[in-house]
SERO-4910 file (N, C-alpha, C, O; in steps of 0.05 Angstrom, whole numbers):
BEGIN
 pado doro    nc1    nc2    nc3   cac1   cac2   cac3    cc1    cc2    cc3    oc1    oc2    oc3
  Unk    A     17    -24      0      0      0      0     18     25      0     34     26     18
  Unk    A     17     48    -20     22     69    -14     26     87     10      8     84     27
  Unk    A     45    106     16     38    123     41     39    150     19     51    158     -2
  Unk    A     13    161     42     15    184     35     23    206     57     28    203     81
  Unk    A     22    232     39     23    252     63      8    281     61      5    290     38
  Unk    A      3    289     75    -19    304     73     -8    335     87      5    340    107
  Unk    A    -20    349     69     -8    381     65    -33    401     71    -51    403     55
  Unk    A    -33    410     85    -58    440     83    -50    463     86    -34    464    105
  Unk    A    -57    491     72    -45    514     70    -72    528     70    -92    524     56
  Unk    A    -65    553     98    -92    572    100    -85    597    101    -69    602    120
  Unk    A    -89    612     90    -89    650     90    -97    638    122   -111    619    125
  Unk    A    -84    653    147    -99    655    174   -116    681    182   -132    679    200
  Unk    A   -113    707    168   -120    726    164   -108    744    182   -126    760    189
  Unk    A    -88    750    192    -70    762    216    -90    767    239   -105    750    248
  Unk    A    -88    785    246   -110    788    274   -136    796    277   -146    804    298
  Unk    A   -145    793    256   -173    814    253   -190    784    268   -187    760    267
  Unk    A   -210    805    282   -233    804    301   -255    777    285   -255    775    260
  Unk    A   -266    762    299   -263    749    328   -240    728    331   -243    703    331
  Unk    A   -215    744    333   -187    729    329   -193    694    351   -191    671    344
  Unk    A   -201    706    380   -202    676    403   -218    658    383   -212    635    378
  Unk    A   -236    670    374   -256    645    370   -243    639    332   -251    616    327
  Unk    A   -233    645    315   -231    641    297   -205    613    304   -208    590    295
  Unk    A   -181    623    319   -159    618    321   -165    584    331   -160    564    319
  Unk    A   -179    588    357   -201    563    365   -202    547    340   -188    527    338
  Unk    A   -218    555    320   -232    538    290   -208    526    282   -203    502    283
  Unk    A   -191    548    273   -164    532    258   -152    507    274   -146    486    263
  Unk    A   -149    514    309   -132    492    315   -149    474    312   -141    457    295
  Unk    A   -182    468    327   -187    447    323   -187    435    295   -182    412    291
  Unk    A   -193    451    277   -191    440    254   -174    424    242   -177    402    231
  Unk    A   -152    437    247   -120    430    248   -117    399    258   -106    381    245
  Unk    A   -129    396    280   -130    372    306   -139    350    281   -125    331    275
  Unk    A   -165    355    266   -192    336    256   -172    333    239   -161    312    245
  Unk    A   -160    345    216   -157    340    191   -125    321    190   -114    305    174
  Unk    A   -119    330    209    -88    320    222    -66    316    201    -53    295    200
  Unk    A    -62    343    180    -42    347    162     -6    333    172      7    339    192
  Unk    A     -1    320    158     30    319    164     54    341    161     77    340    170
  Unk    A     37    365    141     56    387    134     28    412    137      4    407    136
  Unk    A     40    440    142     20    447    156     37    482    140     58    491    147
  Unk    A     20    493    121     37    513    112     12    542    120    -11    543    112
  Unk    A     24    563    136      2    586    142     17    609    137     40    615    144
  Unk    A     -6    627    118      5    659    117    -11    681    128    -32    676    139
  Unk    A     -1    707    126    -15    723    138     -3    719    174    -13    737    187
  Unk    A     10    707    187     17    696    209     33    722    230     56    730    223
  Unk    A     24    730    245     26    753    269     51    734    287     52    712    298
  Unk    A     70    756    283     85    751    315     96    773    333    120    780    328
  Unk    A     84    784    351    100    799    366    121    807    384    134    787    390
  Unk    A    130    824    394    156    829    409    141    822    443    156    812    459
  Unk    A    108    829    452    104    820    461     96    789    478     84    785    499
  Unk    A    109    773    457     99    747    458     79    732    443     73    708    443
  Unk    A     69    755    428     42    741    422     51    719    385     65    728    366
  Unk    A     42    702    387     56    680    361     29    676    352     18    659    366
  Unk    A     17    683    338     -6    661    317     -3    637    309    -21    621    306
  Unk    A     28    630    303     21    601    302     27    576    317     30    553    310
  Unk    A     30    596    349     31    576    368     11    571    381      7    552    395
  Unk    A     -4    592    375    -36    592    382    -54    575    373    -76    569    384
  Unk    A    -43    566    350    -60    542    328    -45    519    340    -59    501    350
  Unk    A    -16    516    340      0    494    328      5    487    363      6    464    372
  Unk    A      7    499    371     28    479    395     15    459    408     -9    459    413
  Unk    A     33    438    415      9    414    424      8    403    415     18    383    426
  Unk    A      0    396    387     -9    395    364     21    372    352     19    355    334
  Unk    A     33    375    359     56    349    360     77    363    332     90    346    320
  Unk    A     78    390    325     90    398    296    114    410    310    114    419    333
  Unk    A    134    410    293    152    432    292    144    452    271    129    450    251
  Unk    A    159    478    282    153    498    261    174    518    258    190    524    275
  Unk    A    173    532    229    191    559    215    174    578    218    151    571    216
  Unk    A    181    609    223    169    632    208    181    644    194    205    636    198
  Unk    A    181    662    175    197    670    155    170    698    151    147    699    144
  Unk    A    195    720    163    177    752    159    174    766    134    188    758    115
  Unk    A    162    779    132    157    792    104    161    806    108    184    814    100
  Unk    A    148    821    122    157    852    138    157    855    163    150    835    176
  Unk    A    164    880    179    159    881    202    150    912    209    151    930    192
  Unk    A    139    917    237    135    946    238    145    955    269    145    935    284
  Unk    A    152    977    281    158    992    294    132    994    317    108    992    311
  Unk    A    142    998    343    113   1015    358    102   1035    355     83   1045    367
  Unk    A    116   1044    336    106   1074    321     89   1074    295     83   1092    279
  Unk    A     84   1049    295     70   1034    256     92   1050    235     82   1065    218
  Unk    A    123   1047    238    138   1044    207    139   1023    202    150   1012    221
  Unk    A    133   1006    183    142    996    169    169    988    164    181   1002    147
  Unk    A    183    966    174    217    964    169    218    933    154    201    916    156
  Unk    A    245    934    137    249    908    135    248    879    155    251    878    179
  Unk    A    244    860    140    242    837    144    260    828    171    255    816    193
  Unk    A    276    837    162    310    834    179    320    846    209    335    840    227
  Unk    A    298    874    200    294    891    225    287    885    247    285    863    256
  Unk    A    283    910    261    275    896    296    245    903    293    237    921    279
  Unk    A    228    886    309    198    906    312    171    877    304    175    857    290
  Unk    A    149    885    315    132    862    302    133    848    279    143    862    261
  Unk    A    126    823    271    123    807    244    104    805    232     84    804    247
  Unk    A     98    803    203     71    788    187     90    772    172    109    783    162
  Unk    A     85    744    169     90    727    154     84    705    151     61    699    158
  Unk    A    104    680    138     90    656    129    109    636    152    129    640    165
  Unk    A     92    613    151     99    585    169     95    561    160     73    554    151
  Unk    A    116    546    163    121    517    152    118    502    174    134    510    191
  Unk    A    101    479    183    100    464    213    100    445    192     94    447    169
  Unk    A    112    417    213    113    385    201    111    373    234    110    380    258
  Unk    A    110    354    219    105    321    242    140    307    250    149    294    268
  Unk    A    153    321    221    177    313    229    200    339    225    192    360    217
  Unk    A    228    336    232    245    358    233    254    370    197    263    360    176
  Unk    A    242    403    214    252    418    192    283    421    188    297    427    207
  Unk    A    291    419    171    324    409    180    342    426    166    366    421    161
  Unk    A    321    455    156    344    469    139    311    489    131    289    480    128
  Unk    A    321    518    131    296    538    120    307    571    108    328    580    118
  Unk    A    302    578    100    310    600     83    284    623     77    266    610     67
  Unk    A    279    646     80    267    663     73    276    690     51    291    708     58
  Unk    A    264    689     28    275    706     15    253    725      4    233    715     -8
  Unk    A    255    753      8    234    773     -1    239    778    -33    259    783    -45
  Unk    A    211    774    -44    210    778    -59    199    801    -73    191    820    -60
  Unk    A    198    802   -102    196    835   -122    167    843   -112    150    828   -106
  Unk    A    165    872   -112    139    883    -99    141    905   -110    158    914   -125
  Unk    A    114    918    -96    111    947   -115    119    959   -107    126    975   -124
  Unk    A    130    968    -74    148    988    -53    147    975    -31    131    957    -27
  Unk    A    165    984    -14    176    977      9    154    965     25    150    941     31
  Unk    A    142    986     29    116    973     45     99    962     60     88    964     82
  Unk    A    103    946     36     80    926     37     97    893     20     88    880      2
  Unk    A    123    888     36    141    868     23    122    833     23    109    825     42
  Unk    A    126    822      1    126    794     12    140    780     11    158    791     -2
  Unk    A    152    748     19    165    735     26    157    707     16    134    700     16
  Unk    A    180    688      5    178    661      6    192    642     26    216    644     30
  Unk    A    174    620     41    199    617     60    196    589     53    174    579     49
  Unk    A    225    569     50    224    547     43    250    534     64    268    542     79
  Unk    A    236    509     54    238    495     80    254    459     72    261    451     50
  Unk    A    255    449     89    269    414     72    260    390     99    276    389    117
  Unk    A    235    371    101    227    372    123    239    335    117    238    325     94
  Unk    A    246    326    132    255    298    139    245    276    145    255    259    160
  Unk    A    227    275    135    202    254    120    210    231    134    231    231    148
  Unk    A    194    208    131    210    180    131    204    165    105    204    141    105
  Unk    A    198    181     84    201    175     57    217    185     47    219    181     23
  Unk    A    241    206     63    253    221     42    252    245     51    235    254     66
  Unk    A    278    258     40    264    296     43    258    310     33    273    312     14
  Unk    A    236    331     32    216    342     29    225    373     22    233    385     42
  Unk    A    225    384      4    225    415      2    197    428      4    181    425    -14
  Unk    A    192    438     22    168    455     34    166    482     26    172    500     42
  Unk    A    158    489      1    148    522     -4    121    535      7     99    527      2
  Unk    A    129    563     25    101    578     25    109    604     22    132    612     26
  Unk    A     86    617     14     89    645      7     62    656     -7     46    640    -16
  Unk    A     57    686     -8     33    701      0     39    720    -17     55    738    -13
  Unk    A     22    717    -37     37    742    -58     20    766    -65     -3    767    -57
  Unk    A     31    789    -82     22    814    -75    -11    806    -83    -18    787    -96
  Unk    A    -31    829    -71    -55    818    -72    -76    841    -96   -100    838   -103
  Unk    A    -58    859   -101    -79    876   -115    -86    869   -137    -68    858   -150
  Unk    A   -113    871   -150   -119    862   -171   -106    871   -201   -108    860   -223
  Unk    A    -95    892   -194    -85    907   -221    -52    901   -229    -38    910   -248
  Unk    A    -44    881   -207    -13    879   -209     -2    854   -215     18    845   -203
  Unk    A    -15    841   -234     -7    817   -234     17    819   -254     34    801   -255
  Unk    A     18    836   -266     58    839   -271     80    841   -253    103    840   -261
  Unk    A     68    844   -218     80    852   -197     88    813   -193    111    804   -191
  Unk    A     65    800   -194     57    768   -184     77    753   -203     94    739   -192
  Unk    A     76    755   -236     91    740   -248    115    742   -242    129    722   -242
  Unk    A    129    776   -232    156    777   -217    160    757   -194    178    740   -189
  Unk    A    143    762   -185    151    745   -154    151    709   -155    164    695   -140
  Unk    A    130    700   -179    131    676   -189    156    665   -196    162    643   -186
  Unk    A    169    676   -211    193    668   -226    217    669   -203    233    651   -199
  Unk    A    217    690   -193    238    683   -173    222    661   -151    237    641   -150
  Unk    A    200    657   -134    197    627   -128    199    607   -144    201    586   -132
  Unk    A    199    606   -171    206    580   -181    236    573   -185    244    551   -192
  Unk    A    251    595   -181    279    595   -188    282    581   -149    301    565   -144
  Unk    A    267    589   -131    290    583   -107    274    544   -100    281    529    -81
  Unk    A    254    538   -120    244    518   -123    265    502   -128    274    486   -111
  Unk    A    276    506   -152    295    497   -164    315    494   -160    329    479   -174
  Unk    A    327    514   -133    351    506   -120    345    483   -101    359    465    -93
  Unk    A    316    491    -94    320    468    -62    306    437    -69    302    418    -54
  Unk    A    300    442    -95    291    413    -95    313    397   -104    310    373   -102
  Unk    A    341    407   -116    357    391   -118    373    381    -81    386    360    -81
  Unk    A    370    390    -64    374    377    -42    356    353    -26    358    344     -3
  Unk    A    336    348    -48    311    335    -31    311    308    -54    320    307    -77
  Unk    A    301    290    -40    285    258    -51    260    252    -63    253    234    -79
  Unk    A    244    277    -51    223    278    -62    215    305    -78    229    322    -68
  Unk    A    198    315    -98    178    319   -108    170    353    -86    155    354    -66
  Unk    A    183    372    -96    184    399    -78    144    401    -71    127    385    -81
  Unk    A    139    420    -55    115    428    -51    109    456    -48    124    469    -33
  Unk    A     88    468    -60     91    496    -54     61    509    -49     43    509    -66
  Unk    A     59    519    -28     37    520    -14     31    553    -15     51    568    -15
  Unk    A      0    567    -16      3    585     -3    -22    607    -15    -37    595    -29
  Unk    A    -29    639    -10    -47    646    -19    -25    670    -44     -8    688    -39
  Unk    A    -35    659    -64    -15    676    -90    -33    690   -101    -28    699   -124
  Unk    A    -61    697    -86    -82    726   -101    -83    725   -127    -83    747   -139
  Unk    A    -85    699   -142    -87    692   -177   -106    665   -186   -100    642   -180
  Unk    A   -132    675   -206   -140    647   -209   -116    633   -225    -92    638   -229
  Unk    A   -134    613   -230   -123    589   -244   -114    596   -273    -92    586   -280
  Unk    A   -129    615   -294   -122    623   -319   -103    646   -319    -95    653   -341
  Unk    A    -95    659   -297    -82    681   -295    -48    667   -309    -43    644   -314
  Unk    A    -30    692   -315    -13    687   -331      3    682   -312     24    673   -321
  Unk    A      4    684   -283     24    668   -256     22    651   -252     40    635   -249
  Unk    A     -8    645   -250     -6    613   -250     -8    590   -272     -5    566   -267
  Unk    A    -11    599   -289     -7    579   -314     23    575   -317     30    551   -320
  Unk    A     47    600   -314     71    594   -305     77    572   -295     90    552   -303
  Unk    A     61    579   -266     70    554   -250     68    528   -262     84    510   -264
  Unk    A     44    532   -269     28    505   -279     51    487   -312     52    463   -317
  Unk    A     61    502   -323     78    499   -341     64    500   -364     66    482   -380
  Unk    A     52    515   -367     35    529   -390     30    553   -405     14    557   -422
  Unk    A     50    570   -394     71    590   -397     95    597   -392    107    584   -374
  Unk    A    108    616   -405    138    626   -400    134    656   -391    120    674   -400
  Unk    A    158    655   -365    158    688   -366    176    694   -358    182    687   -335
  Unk    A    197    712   -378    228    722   -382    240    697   -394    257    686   -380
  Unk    A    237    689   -410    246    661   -421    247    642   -401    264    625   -408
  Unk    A    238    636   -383    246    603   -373    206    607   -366    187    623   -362
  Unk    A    214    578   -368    191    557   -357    190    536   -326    212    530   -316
  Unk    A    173    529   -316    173    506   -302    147    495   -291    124    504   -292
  Unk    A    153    480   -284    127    450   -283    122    450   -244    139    451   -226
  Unk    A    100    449   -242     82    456   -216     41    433   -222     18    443   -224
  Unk    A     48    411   -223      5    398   -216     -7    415   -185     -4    412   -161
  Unk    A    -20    431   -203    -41    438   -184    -57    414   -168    -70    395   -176
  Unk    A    -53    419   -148    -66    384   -137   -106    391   -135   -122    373   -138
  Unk    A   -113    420   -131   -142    418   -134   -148    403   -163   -162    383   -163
  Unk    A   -138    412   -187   -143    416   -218   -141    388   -226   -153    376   -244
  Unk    A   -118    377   -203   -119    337   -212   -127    323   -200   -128    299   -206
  Unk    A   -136    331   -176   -149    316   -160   -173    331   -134   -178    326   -110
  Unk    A   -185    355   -160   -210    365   -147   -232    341   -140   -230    317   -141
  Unk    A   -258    362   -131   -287    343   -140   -300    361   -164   -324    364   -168
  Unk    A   -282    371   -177   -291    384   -205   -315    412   -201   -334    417   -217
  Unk    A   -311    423   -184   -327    448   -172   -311    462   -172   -289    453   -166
  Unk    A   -313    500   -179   -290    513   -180   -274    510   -158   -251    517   -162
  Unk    A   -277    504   -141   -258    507   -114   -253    527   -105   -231    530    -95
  Unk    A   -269    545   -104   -267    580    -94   -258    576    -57   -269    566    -37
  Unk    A   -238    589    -61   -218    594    -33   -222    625    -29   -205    633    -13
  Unk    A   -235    642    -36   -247    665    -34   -274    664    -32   -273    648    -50
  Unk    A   -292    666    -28   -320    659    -27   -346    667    -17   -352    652      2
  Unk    A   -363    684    -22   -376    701     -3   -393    691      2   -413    705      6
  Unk    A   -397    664      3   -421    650     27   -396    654     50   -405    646     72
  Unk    A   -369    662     54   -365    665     77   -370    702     83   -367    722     69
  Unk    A   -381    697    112   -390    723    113   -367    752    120   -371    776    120
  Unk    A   -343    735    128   -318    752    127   -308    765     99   -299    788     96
  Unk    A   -313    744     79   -306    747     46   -320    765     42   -308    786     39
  Unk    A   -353    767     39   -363    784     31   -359    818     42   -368    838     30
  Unk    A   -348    819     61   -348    844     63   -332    865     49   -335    890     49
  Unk    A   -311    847     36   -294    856     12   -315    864     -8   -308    885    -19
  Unk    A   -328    858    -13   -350    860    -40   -324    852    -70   -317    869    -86
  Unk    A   -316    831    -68   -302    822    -81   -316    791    -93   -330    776    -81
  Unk    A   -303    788   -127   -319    759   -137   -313    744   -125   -291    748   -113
  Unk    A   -325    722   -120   -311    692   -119   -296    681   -140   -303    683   -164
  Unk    A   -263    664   -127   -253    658   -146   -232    634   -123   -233    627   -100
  Unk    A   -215    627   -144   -201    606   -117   -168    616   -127   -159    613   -149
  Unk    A   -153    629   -101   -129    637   -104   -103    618    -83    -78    617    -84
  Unk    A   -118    610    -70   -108    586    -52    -97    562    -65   -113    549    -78
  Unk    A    -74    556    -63    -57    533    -79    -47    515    -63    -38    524    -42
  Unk    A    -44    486    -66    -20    467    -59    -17    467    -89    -34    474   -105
  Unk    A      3    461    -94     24    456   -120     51    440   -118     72    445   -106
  Unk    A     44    424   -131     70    403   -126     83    393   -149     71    390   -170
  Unk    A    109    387   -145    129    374   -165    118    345   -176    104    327   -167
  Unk    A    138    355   -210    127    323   -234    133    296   -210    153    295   -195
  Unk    A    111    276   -213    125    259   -197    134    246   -205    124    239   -226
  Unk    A    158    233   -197    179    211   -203    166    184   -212    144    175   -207
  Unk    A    189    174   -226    173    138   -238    162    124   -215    147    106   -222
  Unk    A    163    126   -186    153    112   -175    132    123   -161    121    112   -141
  Unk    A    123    150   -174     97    154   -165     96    164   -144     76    164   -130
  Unk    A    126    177   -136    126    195   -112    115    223   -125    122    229   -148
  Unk    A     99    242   -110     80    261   -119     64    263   -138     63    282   -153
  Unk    A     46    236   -139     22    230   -143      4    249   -122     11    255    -99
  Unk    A    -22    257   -134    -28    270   -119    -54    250   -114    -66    245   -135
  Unk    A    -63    240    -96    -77    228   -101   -110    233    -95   -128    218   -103
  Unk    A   -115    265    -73   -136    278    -73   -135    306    -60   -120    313    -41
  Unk    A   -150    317    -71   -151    340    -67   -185    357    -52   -207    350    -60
  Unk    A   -181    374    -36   -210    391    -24   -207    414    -12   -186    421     -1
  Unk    A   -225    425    -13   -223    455      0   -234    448     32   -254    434     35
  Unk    A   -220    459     53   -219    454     76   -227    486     91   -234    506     78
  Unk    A   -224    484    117   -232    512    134   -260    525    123   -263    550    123
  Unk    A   -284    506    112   -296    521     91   -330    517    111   -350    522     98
  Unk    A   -332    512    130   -350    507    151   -350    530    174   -330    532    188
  Unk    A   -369    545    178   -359    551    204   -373    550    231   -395    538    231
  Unk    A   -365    559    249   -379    549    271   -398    568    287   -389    585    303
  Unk    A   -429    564    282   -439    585    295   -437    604    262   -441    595    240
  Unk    A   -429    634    269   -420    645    253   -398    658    245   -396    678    231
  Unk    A   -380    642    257   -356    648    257   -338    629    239   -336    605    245
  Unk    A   -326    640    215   -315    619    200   -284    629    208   -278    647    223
  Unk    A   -268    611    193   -237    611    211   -213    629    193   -188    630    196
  Unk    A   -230    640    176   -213    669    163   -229    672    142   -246    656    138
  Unk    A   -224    695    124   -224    716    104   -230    687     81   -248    682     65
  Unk    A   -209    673     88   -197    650     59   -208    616     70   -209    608     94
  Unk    A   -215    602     49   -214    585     51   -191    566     52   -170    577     44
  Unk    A   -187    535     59   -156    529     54   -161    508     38   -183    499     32
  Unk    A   -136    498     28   -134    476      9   -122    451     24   -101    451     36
  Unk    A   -140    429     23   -117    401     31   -112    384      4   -127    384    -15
  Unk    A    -89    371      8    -78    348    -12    -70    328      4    -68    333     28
  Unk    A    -66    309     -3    -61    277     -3    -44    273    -26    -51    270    -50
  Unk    A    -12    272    -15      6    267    -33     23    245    -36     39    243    -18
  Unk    A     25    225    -55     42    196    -51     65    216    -45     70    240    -51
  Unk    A     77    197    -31    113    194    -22    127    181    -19    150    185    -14
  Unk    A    111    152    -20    124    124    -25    109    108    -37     85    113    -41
  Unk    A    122     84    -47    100     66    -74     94     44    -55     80     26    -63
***
């Protein structure tokens, strides 16, 4: 019998209100669905102590990375990644040790408002694992900003999957449908600046054939955007090998229930079910 392993990636929505009770949803959710790899953006950490994704994760039996995008001042500036001062960024948790992680900011429209890819190499007992997440710019009018930032994550893809056994993974909310010219990139169905590369959408091969909207205004947080429905939420994973390591073998939209009336962010999340051994 195959082993699989199982990946879920959720926009967490940073702190916005009813943070106790939303944060609540995720972990238990987290608990039910019991991902082996566990990728979250939008992720709060403060100088005060306060961690968002220990708030979800701890307990919970994972190790975990954060990797900042930006940070800000008690004065709300805005400083680099690198700087001193609160965090927003992304997080890689596993079942087993992260054993090597890297954060690199990527192309944006100004200082800002930076984002970040943070990747990861997790120590499987099939093998090791290159773990991508990242959260890309979100405005609708900039997707020349997105294909920038694409190409340089497929380039640091491409460095870290040559240290791994398995079949890279890249998780995260990239604010682009499916026909957009970033993610067809990914998907290897475009070029942009001459190079190409190959990314199976794991909803697209192993949906239940429904758009899969990870944006959605039957959630009542979504709607207040007055924004369409569309699905910008990805797992994406590497060609799989002759033995059928990253097979994907199912795919669903998850966090998509909520409780009472409280659903567990802004975004819906994506799970996969990925072979890793034959």
């Amino acid at each position: 019998m195959s082993r699989t392993l199982r990946v879920v990636t959720l926009n967490c929505w940073n702190v916005a209100e009813p943070l106790d009770a939303r944060l609540a949803l995720i972990r238990d959710e987290i608990a039910r669905l019991a991902p082996d790899v566990v990728a979250l953006q939008e992720i709060i950490v403060r100088r005060d102590g306060f961690d968002e994704a220990a708030a979800v994760l701890d307990g919970l039996g994972y190790q975990r990375v954060f990797g900042a995008s930006f940070r800000w001042t008690p004065a709300g500036e805005w400083v680099d990644r690198t700087g001193e001062g609160d965090a927003f960024g992304n997080v890689v948790a596993a079942r087993w040790p992260l054993v090597d992680s890297h954060v690199e900011t990527l192309p944006g429209l100004d200082r800002d408002d930076r984002r970040s890819v943070l990747a990861t190499i997790v120590d499987t007992p099939a093998g090791r694992l290159p773990v991508l997440t990242t959260h890309l710019e979100w405005r609708f009018d900039a997707g020349h900003v997105r294909e920038r930032q694409v190409v340089a994550v497929a380039a640091l893809v491409d460095r870290w999957k040559e240290r791994a056994t398995l079949p890279p993974i890249v998780c995260g909310d990239l604010n682009a449908e499916p026909d957009s010219t970033e993610i067809r990139f990914l998907k290897g169905l475009a070029s942009l600046d001459g190079r190409s590369t190959y990314l199976q959408d794991a909803w697209a091969v192993a949906g239940d054939g429904s758009p899969g909207y990870t944006w959605d205004n039957r959630n009542r947080f979504t709607a207040l955007m007055h924004e369409p429905n569309r699905r910008i939420d990805y797992v994406l994973v590497g060609l799989p090998d002759r033995d059928g390591r990253g097979w994907i073998e199912s795919a669903q939209v998850v966090f998509d229930v909520p409780r009472g009336d409280v659903f567990a962010s802004d975004h819906f999340g994506v799970l996969a079910d990925v072979r890793v051994d034959p």
